[in-house]
Structure formats: C-alpha cells, structure tokens
Backbone as CSV, one residue per row, in Angstrom:
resi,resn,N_x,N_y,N_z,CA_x,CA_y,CA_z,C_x,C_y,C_z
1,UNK,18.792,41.090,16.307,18.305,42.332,15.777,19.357,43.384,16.076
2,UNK,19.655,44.471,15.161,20.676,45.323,15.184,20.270,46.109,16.935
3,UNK,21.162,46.699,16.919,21.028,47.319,18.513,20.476,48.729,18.103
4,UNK,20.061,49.300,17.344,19.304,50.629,17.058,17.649,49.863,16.828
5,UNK,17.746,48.600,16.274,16.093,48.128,16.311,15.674,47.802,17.670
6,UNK,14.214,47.753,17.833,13.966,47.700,18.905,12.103,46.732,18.847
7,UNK,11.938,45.652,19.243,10.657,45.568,18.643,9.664,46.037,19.708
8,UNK,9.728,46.507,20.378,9.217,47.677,21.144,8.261,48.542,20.327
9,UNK,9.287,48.945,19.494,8.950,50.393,18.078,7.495,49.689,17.680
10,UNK,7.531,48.576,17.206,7.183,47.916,15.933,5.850,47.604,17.174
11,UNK,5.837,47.452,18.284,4.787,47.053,19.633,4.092,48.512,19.583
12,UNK,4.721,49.424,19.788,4.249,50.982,20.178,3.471,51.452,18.737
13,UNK,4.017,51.405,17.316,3.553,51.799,16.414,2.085,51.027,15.865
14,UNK,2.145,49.928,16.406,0.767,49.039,15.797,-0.494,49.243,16.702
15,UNK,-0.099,48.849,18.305,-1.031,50.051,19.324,-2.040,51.176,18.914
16,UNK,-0.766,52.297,18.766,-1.122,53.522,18.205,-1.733,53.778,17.156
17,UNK,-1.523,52.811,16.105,-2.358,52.884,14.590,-3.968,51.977,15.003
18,UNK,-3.894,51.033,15.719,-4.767,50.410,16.461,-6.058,51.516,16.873
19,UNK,-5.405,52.404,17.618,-6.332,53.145,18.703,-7.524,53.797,17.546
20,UNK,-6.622,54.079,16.252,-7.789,55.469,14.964,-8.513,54.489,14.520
21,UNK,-9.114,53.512,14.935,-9.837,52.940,14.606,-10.960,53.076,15.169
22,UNK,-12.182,53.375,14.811,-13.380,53.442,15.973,-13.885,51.491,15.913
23,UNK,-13.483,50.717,15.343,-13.795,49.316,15.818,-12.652,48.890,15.378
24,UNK,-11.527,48.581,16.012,-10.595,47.963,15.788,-10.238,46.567,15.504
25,UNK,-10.020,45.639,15.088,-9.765,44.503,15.537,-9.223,43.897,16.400
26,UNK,-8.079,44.414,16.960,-7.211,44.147,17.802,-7.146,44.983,18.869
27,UNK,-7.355,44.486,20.261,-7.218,45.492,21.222,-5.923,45.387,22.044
28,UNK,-5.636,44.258,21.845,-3.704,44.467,22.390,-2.685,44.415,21.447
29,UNK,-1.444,44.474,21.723,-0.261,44.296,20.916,0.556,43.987,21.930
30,UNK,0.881,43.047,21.841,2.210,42.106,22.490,3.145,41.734,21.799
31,UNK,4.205,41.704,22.622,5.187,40.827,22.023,5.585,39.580,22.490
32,UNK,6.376,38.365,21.547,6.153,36.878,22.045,7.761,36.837,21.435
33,UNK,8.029,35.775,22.261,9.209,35.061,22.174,9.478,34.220,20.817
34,UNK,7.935,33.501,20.680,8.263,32.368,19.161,6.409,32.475,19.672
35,UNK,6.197,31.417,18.442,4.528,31.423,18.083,3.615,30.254,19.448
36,UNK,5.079,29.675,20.134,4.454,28.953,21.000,3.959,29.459,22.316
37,UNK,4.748,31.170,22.382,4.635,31.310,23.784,3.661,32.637,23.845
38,UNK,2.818,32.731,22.195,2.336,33.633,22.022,0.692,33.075,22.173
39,UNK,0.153,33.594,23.596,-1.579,33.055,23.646,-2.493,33.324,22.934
40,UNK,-2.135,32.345,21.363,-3.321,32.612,20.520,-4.963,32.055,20.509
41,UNK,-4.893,31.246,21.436,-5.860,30.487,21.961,-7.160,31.033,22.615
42,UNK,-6.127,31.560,23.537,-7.145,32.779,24.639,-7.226,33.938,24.519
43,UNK,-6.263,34.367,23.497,-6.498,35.839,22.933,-6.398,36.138,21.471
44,UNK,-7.613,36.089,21.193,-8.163,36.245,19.917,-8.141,37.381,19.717
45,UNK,-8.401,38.421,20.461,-7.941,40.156,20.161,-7.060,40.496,20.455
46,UNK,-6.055,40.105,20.218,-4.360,40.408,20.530,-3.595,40.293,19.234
47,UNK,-2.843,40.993,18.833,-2.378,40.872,17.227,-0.594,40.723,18.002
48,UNK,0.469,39.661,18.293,1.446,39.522,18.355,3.173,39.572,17.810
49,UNK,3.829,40.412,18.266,4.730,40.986,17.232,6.109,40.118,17.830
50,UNK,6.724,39.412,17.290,7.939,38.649,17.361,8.942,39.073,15.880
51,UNK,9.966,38.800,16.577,11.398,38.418,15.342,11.525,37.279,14.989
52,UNK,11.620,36.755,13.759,11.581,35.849,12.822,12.879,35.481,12.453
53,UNK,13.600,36.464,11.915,15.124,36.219,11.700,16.014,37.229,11.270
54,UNK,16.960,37.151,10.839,17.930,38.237,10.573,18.997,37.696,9.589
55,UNK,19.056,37.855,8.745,20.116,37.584,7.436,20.910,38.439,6.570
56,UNK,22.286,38.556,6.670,22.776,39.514,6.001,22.734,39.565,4.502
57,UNK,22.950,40.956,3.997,22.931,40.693,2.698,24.207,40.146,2.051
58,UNK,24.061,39.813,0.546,25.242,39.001,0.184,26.482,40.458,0.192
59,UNK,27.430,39.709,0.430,29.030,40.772,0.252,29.595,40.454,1.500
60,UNK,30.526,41.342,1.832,31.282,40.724,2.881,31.097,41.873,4.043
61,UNK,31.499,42.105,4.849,31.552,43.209,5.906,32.622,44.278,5.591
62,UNK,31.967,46.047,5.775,33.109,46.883,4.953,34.088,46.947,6.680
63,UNK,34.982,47.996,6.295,36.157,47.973,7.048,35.964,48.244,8.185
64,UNK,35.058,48.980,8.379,34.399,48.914,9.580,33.684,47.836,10.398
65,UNK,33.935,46.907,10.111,33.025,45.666,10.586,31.286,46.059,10.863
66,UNK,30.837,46.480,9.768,29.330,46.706,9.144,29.081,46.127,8.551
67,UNK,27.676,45.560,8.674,26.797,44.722,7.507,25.619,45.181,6.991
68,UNK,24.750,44.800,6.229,23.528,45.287,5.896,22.473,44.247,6.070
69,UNK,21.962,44.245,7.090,21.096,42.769,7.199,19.780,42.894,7.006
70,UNK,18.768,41.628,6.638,17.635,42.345,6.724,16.897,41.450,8.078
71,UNK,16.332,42.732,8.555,15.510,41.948,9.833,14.330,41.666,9.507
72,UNK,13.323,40.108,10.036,12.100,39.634,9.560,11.022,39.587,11.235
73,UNK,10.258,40.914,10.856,9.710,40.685,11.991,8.025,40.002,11.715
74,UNK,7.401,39.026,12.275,5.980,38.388,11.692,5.189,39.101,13.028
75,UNK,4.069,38.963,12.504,2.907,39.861,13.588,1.723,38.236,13.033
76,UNK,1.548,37.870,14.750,0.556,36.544,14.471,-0.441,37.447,14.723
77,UNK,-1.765,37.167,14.296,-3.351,37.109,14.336,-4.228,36.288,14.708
78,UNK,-5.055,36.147,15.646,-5.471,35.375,15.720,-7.210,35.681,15.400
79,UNK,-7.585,35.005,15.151,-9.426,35.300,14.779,-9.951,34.548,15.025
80,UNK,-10.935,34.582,16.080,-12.177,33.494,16.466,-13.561,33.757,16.108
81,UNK,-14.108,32.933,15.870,-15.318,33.485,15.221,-16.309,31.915,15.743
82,UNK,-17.059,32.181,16.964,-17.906,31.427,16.929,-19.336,30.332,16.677
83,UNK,-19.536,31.522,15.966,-20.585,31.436,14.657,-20.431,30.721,13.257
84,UNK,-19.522,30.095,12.795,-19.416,29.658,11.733,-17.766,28.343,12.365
85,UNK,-18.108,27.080,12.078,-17.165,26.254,12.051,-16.682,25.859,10.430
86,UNK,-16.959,26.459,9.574,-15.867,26.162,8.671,-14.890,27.209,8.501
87,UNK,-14.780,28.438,8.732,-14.023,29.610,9.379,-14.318,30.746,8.097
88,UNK,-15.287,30.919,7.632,-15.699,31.483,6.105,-15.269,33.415,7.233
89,UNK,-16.527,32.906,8.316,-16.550,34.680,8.713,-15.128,34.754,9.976
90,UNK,-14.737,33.996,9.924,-12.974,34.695,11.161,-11.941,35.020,9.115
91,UNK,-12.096,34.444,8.385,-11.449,35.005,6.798,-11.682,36.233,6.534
92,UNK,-13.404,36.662,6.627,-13.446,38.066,6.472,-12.821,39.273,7.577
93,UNK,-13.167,38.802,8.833,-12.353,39.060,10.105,-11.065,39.264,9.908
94,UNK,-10.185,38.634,9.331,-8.538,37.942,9.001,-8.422,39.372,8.345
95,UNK,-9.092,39.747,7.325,-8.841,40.270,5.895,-9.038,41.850,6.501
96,UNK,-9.719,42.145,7.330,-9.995,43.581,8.097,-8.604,44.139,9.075
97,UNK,-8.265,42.943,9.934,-7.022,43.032,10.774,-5.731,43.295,10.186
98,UNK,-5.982,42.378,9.226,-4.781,42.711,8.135,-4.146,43.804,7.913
99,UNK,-5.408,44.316,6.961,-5.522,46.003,6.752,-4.865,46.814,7.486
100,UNK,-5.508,46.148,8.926,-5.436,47.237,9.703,-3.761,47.187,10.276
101,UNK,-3.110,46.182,10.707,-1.238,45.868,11.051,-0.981,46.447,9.774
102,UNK,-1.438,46.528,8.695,-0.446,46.236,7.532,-0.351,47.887,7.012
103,UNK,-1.901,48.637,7.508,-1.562,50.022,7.556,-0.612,50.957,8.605
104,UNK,0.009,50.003,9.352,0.792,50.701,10.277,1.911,50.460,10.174
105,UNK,1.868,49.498,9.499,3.832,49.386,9.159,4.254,49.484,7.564
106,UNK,3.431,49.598,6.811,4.292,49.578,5.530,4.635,51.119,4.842
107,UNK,5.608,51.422,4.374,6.409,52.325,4.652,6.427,53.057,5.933
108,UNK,6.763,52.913,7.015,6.944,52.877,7.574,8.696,52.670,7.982
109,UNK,9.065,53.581,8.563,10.652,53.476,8.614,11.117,53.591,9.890
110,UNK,11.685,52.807,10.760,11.822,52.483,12.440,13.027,53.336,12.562
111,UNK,13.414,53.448,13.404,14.641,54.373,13.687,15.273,53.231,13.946
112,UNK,17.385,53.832,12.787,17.910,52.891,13.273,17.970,52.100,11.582
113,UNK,16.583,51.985,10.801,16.577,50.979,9.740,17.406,52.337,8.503
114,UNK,17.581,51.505,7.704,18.082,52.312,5.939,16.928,52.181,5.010
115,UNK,15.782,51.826,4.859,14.552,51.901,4.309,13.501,51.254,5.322
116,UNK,12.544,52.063,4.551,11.274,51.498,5.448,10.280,50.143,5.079
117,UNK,9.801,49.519,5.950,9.317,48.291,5.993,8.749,47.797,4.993
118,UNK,8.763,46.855,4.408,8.070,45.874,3.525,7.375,44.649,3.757
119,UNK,6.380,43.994,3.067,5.697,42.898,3.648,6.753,41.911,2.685
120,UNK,6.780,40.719,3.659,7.284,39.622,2.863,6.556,38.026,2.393
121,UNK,5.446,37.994,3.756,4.617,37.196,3.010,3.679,36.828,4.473
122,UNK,2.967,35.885,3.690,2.061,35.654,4.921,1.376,34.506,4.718
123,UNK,0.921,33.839,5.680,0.685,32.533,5.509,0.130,32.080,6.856
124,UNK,-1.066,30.888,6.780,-2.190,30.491,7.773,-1.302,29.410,8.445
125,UNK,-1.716,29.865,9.809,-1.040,28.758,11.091,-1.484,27.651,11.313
126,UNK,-2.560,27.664,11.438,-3.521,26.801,12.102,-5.004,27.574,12.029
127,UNK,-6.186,26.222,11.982,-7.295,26.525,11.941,-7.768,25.759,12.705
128,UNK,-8.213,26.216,14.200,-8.514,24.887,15.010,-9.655,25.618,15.936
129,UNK,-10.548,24.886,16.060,-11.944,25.370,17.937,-12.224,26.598,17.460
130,UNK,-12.726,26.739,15.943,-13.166,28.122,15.214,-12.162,29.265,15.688
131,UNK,-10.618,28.385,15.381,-9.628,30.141,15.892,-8.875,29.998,14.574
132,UNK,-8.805,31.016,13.698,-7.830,31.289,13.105,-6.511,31.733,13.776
133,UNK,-5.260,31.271,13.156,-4.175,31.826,13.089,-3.324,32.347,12.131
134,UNK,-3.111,33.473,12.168,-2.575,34.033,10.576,-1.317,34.164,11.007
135,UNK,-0.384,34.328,10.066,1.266,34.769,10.569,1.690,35.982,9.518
136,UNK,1.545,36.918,9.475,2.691,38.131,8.759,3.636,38.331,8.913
137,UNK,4.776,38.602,7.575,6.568,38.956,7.970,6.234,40.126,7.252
138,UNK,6.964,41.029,7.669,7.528,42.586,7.197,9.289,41.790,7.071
139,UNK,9.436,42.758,6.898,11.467,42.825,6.478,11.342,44.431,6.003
140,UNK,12.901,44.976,7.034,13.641,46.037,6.952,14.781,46.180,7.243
141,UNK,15.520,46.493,6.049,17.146,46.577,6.195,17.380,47.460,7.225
142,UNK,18.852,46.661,7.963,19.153,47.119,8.795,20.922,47.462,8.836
143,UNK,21.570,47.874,9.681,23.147,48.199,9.584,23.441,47.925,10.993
144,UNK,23.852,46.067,10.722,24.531,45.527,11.967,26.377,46.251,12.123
145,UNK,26.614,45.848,13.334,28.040,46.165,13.438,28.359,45.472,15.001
146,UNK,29.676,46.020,15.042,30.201,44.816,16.169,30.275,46.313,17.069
147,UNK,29.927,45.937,18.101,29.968,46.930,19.490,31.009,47.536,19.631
148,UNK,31.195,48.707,19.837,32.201,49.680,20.429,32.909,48.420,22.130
149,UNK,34.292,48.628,21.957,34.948,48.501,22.938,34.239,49.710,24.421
150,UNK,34.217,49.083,25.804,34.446,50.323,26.414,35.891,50.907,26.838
151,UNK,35.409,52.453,26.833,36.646,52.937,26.773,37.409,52.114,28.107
152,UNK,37.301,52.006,29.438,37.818,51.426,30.190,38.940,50.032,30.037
153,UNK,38.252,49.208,28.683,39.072,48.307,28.435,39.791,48.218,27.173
154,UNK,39.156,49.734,26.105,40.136,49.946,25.608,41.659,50.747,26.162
155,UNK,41.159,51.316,26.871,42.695,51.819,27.505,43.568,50.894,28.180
156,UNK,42.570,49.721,28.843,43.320,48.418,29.256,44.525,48.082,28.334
157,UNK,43.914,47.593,27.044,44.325,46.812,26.097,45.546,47.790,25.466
158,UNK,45.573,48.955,25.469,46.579,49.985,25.181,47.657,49.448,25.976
159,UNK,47.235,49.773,27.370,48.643,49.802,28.720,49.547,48.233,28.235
160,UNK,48.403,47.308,28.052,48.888,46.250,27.937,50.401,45.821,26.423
161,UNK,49.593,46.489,25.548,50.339,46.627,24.370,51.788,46.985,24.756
162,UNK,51.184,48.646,25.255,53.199,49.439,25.761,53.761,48.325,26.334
163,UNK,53.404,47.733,27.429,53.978,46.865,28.349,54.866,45.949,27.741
164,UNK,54.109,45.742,27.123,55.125,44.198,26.280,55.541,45.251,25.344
165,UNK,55.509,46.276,24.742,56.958,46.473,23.274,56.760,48.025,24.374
166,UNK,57.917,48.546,25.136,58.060,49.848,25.641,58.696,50.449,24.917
167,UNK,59.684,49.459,23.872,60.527,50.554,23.013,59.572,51.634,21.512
168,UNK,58.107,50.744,21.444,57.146,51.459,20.637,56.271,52.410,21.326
169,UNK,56.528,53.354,20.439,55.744,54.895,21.104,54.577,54.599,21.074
170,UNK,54.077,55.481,21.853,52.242,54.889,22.695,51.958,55.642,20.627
171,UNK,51.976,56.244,19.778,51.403,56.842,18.345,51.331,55.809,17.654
172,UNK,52.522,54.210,18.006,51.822,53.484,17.038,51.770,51.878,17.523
173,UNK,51.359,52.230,18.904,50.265,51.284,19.458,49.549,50.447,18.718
174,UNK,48.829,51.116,18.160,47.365,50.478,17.174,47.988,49.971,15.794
175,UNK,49.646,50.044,15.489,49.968,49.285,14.442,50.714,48.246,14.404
176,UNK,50.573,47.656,16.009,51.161,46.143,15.999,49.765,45.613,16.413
177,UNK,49.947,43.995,16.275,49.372,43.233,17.165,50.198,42.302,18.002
178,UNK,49.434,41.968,19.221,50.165,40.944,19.745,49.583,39.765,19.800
179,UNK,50.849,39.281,19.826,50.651,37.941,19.587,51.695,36.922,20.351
180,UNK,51.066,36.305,21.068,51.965,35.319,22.332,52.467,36.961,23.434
181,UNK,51.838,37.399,23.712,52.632,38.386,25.093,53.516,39.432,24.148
182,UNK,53.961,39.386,23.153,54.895,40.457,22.627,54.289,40.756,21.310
183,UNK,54.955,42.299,21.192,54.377,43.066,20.020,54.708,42.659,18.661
C-alpha cells in the first residue's frame, strides 16, 4: 500500500459511520492480516478491514519514479443468525451491514488517494454453524513512488562520488554515475 494510505483511515472511518446508527450491525472494526487470521467465527459483530492487493496501472513509471496503482481493500462480514439453518435471515442481516460499510466508504476519498473509493465486487465466503461470511473489495487509485533517500546518505553517496573523480566539480556530481569505484 502506498505510504500516504493507511488502513487505519479505512478502520477509523467505518467505526465512525458505524456509531450514527441507532442499531448498528457491527459493533467493532478491525483489522486482519488475510481472511484466516480474521475471527469470523467468534465474532459475528465485527465487520474486518484487510488489503487485498495493489496493481499498477498499465504505462510505465514517469521520471520521477511514480506510478498510479490501484489499491484493493475487502471488508469481511460476518452474520450469524441462529434461528434459521438455511441462512434466509443472516441474507437479510448481510444486506443491512452492507449498506451500512458501503455507506461509509463510497465516495469517499482517503488522504493520500487521486479519487475516491469504489466498490469492486463482492462475493460469499463461506456458509457454515448458521455464520455467514461475506467478503467486500473497494479499490482507490493511488500514487506509489520509491522513497526519498535520507539526507544523511545522500550526502554519503555525494562525498563518495567527489572521491573517486576529484577532478569533477561537486555542480556536476549528479551527472556521472559510477561504476566499478570511478566516475
């Protein structure tokens, strides 16, 4: 995930849209590593927010070593409904929760992204011991890039340059490379 995203945001914003609910569905928001380490079992009122993936768009990287990627974040659901074993009423359950994640993130724009969130699809996990599991992806472009040097080792990498070519003025440093120890 780009280093301006944070799924924190995406933890804090679903919470908060959570709370204007006078019966919510969901009374936590967590975040999980992957769908295995997320306790859908034992927490049926927990709506779970993980990263899915990250794919750049097609083109190449501009000169800046920037990309435009899109990040896929899924929010699992889980719904238990003890009252019914063919899962008719955790569906209507499913279909309320929904609503309710799906009113907190779509348009919706994270700090950090170039447009705001979109759903990308969604699709049933598992139906097992009257628990639903639902899975939702959002996707929002993002603007990867390669980390700033610190200054400490960019000035390293300077001294180092002069060192090996002293007869090139420290002004055009940055227009050799080296290669094998010399400029």
């Amino acid at each position: 995930m780009s280093a301006q995203m944070s799924i924190s945001r995406w933890i804090n914003r679903i919470d908060k849209h959570q709370r204007t609910f006078e019966e919510p569905v969901f009374r936590r928001v967590k975040g999980a590593a992957d769908l295995a380490t997320a306790d859908t079992r034992n927490r049926n009122d927990t709506v779970y927010v993980m990263l899915v993936d990250e794919t750049a768009e097609p083109g190449v990287p501009d000169g800046e070593h920037r990309q435009i990627a899109l990040t896929g974040v899924a929010t699992v659901l889980a719904i238990r409904n003890y009252r019914d074993a063919r899962g008719e009423g955790a569906l209507n359950e499913l279909e309320r929760g929904r609503a309710q994640v799906r009113g907190a993130l779509l348009g919706w724009q994270p700090v950090g992204a170039l447009a705001p969130v979109t759903f990308r699809r969604g699709q049933l996990v598992s139906y097992e011991a009257r628990t639903l599991i639902w899975q939702d992806e959002y996707v929002v472009p993002t603007l990867i890039h390669a980390p700033d040097l610190p200054a400490e080792l960019e000035l390293h990498i300077r001294e180092i340059r002069a060192s090996a070519a002293p007869d090139i003025g420290p002004e055009h440093i940055n227009d050799y490379e080296m290669v094998g120890g010399t400029a």
